[in-house]
MARDOVEX-346496 format. One line per field, with one value per residue: x negated, y, z of N, C-alpha, C, O in turn; chain; residue number from 1; residue in three letters. Coordinates in nm, 2 decimals, always signed. Layout:
REM MARDOVEX-346496
n.X = X;...
n.Y = Y;...
n.Z = Z;...
ca.X = X;...
ca.Y = Y;...
ca.Z = Z;...
c.X = X;...
c.Y = Y;...
c.Z = Z;...
o.X = X;...
o.Y = Y;...
o.Z = Z;...
chain = A;...
resi = NUM;...
resn = ALA;...
REM end
This chain:
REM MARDOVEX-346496
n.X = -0.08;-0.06;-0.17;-0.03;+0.00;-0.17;-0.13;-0.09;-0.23;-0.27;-0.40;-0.41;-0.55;-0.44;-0.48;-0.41;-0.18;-0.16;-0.11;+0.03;+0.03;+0.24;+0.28;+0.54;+0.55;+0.47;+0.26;+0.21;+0.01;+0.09;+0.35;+0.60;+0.64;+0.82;+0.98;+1.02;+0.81;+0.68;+0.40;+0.27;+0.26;+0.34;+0.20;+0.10;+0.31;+0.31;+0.16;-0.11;-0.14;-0.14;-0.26;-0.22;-0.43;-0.41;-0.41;-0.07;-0.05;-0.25;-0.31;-0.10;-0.22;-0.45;-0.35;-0.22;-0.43;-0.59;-0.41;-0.43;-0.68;-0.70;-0.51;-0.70;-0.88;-0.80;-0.67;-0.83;-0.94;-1.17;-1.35;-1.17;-1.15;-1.44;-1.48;-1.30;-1.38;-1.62;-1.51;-1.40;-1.61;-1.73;-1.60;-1.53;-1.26;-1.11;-1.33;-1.26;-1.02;-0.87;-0.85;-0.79;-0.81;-0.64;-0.66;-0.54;-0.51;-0.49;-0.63;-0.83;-0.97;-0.98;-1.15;-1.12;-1.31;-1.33;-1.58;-1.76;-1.75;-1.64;-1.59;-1.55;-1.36;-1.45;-1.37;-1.12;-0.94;-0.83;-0.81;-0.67;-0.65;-0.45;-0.42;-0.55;-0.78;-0.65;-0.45;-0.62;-0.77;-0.56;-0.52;-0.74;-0.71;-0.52;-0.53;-0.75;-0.63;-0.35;-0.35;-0.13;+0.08;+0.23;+0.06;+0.22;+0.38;+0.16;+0.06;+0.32;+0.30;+0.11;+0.06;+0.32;+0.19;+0.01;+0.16;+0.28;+0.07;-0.06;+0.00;+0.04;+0.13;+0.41;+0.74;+0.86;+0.83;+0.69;+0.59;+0.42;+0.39;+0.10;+0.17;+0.25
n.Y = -0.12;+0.22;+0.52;+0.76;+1.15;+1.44;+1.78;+2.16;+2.37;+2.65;+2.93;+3.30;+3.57;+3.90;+4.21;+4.16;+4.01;+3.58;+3.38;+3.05;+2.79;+2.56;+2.34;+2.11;+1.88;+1.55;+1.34;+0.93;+0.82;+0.90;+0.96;+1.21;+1.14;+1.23;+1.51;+1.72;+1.76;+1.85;+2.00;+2.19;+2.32;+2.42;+2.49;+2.48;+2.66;+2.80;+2.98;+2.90;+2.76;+2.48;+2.33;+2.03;+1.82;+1.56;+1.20;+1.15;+1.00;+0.96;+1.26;+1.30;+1.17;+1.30;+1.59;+1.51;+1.47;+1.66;+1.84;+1.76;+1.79;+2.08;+2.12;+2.02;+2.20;+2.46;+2.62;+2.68;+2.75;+2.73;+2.56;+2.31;+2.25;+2.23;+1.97;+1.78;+1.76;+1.62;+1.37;+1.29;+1.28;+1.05;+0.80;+0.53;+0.43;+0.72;+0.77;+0.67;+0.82;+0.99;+1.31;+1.67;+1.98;+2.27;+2.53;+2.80;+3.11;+3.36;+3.61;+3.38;+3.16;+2.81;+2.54;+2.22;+1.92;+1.55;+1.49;+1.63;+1.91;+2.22;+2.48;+2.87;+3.05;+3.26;+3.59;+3.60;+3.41;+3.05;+2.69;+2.41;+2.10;+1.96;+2.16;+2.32;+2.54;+2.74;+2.81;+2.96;+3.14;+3.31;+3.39;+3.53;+3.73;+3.86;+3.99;+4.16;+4.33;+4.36;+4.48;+4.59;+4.43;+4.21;+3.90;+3.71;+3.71;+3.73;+3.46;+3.29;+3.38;+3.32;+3.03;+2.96;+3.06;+2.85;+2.63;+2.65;+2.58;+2.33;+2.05;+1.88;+1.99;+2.19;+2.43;+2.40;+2.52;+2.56;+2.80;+2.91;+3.15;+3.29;+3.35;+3.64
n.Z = +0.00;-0.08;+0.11;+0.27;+0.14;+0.04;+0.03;+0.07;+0.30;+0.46;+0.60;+0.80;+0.91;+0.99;+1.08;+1.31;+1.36;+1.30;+1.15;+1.02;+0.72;+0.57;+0.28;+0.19;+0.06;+0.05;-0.12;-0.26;-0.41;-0.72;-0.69;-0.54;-0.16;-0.03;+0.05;+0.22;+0.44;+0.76;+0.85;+1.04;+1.31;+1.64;+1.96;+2.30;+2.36;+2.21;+2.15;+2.02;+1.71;+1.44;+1.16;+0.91;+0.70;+0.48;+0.55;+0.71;+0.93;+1.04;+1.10;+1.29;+1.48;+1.60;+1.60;+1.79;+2.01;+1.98;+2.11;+2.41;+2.44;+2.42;+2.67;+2.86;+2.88;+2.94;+2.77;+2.58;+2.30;+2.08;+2.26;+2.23;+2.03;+1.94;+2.11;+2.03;+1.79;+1.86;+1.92;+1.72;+1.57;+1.70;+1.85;+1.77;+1.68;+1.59;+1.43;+1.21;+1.11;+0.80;+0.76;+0.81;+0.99;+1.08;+1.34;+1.51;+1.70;+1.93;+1.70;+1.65;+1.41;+1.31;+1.12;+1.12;+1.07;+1.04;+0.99;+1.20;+1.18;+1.28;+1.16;+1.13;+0.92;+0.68;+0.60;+0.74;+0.63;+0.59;+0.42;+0.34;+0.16;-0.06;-0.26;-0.11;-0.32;-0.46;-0.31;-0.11;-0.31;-0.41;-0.14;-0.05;-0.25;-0.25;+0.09;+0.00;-0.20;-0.15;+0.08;+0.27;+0.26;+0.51;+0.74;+0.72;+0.52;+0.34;+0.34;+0.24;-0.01;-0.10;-0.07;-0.24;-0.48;-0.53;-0.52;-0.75;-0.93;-0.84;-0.83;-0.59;-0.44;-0.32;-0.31;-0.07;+0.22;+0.54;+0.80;+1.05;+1.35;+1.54;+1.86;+2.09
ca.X = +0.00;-0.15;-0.17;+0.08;-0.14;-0.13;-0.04;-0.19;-0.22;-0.31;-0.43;-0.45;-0.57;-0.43;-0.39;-0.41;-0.13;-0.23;-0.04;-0.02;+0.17;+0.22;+0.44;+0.59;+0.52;+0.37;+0.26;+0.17;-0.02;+0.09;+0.45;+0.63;+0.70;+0.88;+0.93;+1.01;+0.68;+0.65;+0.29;+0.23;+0.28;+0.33;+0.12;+0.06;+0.40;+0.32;-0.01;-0.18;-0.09;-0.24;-0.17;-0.28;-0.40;-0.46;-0.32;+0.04;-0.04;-0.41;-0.31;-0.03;-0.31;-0.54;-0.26;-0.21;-0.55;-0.64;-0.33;-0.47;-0.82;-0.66;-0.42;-0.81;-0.98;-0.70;-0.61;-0.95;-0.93;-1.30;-1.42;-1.11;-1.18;-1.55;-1.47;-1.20;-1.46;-1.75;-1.49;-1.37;-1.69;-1.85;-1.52;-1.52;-1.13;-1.14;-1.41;-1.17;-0.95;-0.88;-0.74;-0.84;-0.70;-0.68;-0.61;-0.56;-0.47;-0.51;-0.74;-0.91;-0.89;-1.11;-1.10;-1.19;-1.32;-1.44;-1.76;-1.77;-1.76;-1.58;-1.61;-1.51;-1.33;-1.50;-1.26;-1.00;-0.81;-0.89;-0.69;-0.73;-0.57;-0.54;-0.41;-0.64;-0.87;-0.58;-0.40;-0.74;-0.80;-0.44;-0.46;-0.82;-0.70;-0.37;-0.59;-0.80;-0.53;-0.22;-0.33;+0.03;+0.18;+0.21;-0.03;+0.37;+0.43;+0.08;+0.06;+0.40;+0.26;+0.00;+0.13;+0.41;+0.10;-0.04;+0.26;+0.32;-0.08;-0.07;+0.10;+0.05;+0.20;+0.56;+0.82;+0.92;+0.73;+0.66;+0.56;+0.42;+0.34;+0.09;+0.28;+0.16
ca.Y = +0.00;+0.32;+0.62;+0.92;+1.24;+1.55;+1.87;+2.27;+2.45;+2.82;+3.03;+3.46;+3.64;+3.99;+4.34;+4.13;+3.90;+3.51;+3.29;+2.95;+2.75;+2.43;+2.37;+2.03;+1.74;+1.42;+1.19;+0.82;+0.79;+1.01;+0.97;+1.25;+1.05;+1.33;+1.70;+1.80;+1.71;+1.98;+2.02;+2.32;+2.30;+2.57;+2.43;+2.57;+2.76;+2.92;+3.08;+2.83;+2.68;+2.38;+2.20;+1.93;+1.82;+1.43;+1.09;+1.15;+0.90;+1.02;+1.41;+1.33;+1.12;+1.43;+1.67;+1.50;+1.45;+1.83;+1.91;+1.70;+1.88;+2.21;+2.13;+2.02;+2.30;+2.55;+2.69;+2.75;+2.72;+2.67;+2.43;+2.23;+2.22;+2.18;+1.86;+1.66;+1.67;+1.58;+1.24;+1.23;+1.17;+0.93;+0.72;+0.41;+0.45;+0.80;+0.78;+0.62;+0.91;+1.09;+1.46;+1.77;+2.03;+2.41;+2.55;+2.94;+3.16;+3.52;+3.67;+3.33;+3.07;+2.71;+2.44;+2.10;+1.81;+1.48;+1.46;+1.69;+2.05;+2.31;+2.60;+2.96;+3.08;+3.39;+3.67;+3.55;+3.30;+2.94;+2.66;+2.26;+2.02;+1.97;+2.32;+2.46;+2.64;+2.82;+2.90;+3.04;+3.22;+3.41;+3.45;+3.66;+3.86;+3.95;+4.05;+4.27;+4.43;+4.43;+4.51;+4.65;+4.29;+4.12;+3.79;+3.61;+3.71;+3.66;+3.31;+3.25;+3.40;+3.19;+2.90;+3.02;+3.10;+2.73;+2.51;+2.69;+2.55;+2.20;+1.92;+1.82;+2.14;+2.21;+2.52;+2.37;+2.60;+2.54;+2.87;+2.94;+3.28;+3.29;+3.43;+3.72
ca.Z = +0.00;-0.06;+0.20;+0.21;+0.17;-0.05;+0.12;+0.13;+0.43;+0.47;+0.74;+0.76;+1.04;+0.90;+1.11;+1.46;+1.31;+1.29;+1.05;+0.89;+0.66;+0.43;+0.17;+0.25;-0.02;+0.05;-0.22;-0.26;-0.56;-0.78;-0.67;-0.45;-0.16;+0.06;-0.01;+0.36;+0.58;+0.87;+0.85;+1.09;+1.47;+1.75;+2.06;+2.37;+2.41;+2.08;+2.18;+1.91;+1.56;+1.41;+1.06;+0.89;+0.54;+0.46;+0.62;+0.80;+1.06;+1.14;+1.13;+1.40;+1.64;+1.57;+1.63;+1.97;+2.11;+1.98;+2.26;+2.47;+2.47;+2.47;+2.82;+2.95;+2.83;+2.97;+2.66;+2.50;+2.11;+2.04;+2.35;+2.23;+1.86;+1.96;+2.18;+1.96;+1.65;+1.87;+1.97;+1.60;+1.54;+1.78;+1.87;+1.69;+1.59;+1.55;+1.29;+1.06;+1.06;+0.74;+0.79;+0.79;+1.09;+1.13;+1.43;+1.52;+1.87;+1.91;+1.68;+1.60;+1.33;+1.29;+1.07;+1.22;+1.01;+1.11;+1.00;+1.33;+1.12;+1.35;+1.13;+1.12;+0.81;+0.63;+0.59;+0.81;+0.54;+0.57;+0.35;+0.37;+0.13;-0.26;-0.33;-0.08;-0.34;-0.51;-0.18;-0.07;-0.37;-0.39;+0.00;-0.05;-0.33;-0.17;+0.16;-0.07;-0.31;-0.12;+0.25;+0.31;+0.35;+0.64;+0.73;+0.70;+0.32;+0.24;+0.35;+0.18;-0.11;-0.16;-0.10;-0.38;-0.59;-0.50;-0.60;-0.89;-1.00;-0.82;-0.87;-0.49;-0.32;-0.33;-0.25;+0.03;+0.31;+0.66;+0.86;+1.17;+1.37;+1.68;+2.02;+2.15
c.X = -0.09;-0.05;-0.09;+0.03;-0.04;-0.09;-0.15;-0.13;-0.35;-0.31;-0.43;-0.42;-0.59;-0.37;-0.31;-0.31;-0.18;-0.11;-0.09;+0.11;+0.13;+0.34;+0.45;+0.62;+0.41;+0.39;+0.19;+0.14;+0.04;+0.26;+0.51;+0.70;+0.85;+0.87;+0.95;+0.93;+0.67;+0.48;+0.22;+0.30;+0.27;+0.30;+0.12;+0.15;+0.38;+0.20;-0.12;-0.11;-0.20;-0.11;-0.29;-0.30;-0.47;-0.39;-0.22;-0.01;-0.17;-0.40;-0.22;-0.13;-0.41;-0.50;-0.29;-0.34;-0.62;-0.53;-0.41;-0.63;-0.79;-0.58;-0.61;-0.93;-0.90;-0.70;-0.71;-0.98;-1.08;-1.35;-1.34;-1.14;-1.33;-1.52;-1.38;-1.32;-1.59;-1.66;-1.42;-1.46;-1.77;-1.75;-1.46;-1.33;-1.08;-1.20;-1.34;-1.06;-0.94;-0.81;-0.83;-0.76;-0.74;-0.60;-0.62;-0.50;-0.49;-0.63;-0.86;-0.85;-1.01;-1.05;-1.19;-1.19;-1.37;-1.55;-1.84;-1.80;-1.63;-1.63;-1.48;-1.51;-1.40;-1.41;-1.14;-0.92;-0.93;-0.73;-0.76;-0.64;-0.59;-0.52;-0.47;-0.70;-0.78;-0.51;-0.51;-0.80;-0.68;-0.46;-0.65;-0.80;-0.58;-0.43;-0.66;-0.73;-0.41;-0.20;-0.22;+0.12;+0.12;+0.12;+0.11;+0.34;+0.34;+0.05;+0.15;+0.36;+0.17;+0.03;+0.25;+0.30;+0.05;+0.05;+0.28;+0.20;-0.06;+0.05;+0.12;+0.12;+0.36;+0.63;+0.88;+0.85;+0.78;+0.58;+0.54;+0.36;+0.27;+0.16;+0.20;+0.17
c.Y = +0.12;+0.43;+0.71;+1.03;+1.33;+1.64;+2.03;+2.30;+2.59;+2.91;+3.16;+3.48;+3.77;+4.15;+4.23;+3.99;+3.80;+3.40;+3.17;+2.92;+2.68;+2.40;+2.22;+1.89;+1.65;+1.33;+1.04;+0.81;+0.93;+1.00;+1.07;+1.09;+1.11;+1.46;+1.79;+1.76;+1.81;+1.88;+2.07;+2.30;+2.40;+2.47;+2.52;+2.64;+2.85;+3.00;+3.00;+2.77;+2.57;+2.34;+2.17;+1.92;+1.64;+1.33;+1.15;+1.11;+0.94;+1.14;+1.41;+1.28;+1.27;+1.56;+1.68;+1.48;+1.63;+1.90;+1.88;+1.76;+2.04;+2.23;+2.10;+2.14;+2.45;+2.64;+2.73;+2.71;+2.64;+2.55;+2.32;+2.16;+2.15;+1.98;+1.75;+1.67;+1.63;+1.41;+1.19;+1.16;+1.06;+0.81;+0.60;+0.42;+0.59;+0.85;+0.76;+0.71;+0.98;+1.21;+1.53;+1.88;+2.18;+2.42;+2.71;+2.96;+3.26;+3.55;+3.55;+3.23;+2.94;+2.60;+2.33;+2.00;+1.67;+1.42;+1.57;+1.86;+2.11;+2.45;+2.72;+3.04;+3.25;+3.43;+3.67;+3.46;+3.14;+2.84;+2.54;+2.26;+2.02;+2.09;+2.40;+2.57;+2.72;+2.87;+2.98;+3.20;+3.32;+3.46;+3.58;+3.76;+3.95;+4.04;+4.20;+4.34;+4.43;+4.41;+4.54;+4.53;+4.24;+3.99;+3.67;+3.59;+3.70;+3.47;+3.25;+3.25;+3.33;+3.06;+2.84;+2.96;+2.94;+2.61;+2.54;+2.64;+2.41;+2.11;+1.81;+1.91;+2.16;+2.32;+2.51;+2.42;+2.60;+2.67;+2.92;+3.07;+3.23;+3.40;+3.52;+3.69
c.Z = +0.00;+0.04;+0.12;+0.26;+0.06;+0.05;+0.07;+0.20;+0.42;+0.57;+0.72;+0.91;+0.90;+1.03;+1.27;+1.42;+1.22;+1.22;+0.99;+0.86;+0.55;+0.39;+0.23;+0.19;+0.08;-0.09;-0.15;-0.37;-0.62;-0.78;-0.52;-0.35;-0.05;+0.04;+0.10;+0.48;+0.64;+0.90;+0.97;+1.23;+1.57;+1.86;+2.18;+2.40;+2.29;+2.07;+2.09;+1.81;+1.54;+1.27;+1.00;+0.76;+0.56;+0.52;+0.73;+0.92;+1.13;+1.19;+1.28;+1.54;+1.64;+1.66;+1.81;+2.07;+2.14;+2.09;+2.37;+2.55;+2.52;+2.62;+2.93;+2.95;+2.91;+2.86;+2.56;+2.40;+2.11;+2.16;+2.27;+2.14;+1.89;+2.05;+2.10;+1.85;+1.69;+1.89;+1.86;+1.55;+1.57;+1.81;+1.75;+1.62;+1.55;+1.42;+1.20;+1.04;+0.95;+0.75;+0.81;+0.92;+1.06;+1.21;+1.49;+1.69;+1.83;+1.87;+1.61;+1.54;+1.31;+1.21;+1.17;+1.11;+1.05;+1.08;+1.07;+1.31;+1.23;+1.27;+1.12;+1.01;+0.77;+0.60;+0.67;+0.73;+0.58;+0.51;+0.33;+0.23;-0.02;-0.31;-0.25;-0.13;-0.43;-0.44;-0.12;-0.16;-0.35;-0.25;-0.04;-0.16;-0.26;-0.03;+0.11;-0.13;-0.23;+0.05;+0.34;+0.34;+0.49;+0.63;+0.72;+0.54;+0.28;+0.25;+0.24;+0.01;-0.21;-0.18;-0.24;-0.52;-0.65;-0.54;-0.70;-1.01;-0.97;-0.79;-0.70;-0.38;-0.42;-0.26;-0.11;+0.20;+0.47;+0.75;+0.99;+1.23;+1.54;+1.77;+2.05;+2.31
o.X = -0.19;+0.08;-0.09;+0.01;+0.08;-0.04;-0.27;-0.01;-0.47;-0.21;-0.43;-0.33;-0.67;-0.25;-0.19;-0.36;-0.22;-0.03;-0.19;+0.22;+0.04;+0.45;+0.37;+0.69;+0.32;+0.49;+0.14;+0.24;+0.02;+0.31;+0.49;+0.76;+0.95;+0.76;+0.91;+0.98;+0.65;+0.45;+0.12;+0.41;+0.16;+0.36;+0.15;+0.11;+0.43;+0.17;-0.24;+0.00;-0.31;+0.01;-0.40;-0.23;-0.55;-0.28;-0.27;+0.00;-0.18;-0.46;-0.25;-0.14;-0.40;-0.57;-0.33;-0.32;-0.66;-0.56;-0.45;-0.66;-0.83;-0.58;-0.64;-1.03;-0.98;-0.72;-0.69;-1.05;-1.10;-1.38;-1.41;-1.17;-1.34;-1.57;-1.39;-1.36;-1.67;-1.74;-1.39;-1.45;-1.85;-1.80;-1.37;-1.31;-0.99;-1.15;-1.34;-0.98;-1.02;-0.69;-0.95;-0.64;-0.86;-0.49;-0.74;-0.47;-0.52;-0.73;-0.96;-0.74;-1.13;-0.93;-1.28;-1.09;-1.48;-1.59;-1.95;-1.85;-1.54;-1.71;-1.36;-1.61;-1.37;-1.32;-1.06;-0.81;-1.05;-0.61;-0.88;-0.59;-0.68;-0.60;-0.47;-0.71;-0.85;-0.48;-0.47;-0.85;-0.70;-0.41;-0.64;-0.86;-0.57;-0.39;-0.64;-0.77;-0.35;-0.11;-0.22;+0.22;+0.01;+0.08;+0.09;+0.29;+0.35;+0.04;+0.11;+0.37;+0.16;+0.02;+0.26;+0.32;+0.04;+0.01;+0.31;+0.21;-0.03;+0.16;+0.19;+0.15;+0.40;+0.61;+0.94;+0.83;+0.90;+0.48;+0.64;+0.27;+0.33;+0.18;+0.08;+0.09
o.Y = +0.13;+0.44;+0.74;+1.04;+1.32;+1.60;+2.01;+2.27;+2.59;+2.95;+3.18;+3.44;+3.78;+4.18;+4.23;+3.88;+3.83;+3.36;+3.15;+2.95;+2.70;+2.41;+2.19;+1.80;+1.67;+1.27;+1.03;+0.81;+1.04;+1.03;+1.03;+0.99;+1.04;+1.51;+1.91;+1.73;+1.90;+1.77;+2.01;+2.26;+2.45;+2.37;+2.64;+2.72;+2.96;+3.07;+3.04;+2.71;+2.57;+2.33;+2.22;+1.98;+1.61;+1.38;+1.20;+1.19;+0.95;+1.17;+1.49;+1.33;+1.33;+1.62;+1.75;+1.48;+1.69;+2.01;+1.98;+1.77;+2.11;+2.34;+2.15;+2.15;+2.55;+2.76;+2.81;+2.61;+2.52;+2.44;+2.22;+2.04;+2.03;+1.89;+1.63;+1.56;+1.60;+1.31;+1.08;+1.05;+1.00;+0.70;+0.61;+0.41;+0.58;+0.92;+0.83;+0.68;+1.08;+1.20;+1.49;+1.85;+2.21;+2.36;+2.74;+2.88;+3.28;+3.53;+3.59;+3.20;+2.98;+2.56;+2.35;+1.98;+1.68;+1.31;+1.61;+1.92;+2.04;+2.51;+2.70;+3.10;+3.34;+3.34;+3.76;+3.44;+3.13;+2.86;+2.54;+2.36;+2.07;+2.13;+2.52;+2.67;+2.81;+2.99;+3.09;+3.30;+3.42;+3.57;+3.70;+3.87;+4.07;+4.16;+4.31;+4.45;+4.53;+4.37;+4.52;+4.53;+4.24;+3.95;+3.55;+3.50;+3.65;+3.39;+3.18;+3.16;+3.30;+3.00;+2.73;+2.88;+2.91;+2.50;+2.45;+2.65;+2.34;+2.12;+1.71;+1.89;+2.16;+2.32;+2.60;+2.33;+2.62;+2.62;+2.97;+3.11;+3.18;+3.52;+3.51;+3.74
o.Z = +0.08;+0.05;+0.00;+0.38;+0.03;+0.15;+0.03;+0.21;+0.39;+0.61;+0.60;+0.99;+0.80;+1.06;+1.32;+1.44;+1.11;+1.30;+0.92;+0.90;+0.46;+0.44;+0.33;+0.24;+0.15;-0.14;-0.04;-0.45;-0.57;-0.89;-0.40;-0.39;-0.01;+0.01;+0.10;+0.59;+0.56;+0.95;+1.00;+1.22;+1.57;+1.87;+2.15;+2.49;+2.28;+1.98;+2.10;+1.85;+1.60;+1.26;+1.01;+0.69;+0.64;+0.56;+0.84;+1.02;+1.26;+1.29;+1.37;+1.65;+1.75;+1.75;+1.89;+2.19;+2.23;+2.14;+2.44;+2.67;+2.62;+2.67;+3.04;+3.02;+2.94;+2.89;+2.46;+2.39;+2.14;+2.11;+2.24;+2.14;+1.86;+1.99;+2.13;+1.83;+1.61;+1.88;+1.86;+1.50;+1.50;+1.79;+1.66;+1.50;+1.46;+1.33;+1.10;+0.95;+0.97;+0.74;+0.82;+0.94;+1.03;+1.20;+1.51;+1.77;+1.71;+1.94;+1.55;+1.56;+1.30;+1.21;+1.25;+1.06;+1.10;+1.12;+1.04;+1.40;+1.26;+1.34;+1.12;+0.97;+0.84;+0.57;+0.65;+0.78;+0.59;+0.53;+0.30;+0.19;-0.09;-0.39;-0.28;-0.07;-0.49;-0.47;-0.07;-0.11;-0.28;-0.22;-0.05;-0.17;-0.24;-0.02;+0.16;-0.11;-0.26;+0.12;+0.46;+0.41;+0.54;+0.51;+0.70;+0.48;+0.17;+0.16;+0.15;-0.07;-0.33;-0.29;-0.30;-0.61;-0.77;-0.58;-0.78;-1.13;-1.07;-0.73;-0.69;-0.26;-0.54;-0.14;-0.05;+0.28;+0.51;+0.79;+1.05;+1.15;+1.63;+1.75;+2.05;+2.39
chain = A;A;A;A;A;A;A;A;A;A;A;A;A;A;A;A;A;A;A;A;A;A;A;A;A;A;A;A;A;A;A;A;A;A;A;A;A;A;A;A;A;A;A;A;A;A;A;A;A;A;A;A;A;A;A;A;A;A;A;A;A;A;A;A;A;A;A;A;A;A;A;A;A;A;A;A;A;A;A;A;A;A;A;A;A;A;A;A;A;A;A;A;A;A;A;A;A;A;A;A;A;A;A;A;A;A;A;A;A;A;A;A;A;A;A;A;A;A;A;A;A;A;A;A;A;A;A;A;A;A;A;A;A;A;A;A;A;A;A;A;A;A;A;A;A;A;A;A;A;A;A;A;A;A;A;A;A;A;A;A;A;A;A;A;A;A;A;A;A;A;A;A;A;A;A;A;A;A;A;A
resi = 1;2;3;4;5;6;7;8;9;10;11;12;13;14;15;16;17;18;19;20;21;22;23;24;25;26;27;28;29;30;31;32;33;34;35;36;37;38;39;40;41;42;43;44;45;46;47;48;49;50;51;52;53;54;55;56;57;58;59;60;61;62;63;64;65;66;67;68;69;70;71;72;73;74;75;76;77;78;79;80;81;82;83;84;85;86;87;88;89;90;91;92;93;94;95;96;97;98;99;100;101;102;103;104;105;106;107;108;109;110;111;112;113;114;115;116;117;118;119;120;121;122;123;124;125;126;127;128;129;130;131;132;133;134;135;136;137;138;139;140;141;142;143;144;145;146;147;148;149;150;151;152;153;154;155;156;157;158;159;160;161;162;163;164;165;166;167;168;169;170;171;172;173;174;175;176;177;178;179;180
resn = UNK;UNK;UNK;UNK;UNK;UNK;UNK;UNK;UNK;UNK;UNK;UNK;UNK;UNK;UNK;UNK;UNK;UNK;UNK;UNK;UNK;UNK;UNK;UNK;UNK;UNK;UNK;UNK;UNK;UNK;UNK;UNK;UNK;UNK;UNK;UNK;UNK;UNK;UNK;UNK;UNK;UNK;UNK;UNK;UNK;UNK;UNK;UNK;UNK;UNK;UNK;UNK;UNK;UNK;UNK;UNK;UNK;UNK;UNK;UNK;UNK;UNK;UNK;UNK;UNK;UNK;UNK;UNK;UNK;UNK;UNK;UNK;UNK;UNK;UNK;UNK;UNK;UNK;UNK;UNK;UNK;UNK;UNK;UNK;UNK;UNK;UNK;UNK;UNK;UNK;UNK;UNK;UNK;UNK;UNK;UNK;UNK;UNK;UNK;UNK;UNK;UNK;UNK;UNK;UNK;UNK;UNK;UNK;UNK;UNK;UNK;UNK;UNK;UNK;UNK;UNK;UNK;UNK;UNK;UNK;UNK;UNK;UNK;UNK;UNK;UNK;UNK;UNK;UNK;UNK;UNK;UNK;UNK;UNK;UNK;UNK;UNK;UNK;UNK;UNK;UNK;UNK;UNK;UNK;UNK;UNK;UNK;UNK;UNK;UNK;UNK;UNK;UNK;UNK;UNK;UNK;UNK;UNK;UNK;UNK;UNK;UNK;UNK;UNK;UNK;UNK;UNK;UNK;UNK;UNK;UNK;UNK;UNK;UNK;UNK;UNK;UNK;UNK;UNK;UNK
REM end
C-alpha cells in the first residue's frame, strides 16, 4: 500500500502577526486520496501553531511528542523544537518518521526536520511540502510588493497561488493565527 502524503504549508511572520496554513489534499500515488486534511494546529492555548507536510500517521506522532516537549519545556518554542529533533533523530522509531514540521509563537517561526535541522526561516516566510517552493516564492513577493496585506491574506494567497501550479495542493485552506 502506498503512504498518504502531498500537502503545502506556509508560514508569515508579517507586522508582529504570525500565521500559517495548508491547503488540505492528500494523495496516494498520484491519486487525491482526501481534499479536507487539517494540517495546521493551535497548541498551547493558541500561543503556538504547528503544521505538517509528509506521512499522515508520522506528522500526528510528531505533532504529539512536539506538545509533549513544549508542556516540559513551559512553553519555549526553540528548547522544544530543539529537543523533539535531537529524539527524532536518535530514537530508533522515530528515525523512521517521514514529515516535515513548522512551528511558530510570538514573533518566531522554525521548521523542524528529522535529519535533526531546526532551522530559522530567512525573511520570516517558511513553507514545507510539494508546493512549498511556489508557496514560498508568492509569500516573499507578496511581503515585498504588497506590504499592506495582512500575514492572514498573504498566506491565503499563496497557497491560492500554490494550488493553482501544483497538482498536490488544493483550495481547500486550513488557517491558523498565533494568540496574543
Amino acid at each position: 500500500m502506498q503512504a498518504i502524503h502531498a500537502t503545502t504549508v506556509v508560514g508569515i511572520i508579517h507586522n508582529g502577526e504570525v500565521v500559517l496554513g495548508a491547503d488540505g489534499q492528500a494523495t496516494m500515488g498520484n491519486t487525491v486520496a482526501k481534499s479536507n486534511v487539517r494540517k495546521v494546529r493551535s497548541l498551547a492555548g493558541g500561543k503556538v501553531i504547528a503544521g505538517f507536510a509528509g506521512s499522515t500517521a508520522d506528522a500526528f506522532t510528531l505533532m504529539e511528542r512536539f506538545e509533549e516537549k513544549l508542556n516540559a519545556y513551559g512553553g519555549n518554542l526553540k528548547r522544544a523544537a530543539i529537543e523533539l529533533a535531537k529524539d527524532w533523530r536518535t530514537d530508533r522509531f522515530l528515525r523512521r518518521l517521514e514529515a516535515m514540521m513548522i512551528v511558530a509563537g510570538k514573533g518566531e517561526m522554525l521548521v523542524i526536520s528529522g535529519t535533526g535541522d531546526v532551522l530559522e526561516p530567512d525573511n520570516q516566510v517558511a513553507a514545507i511540502g510539494s508546493g512549498s517552493m511556489y508557496a514560498q516564492a508568492a509569500a516573499l513577493a507578496l511581503k515585498k510588493h504588497a506590504p499592506q496585506l495582512t500575514a492572514e491574506e498573504m498566506v491565503r494567497e499563496s497557497l491560492h497561488i500554490a494550488a493553482d501550479i501544483c497538482i498536490y495542493t488544493n483550495h481547500n485552506l486550513v488557517v491558523e493565527k498565533v494568540k496574543e
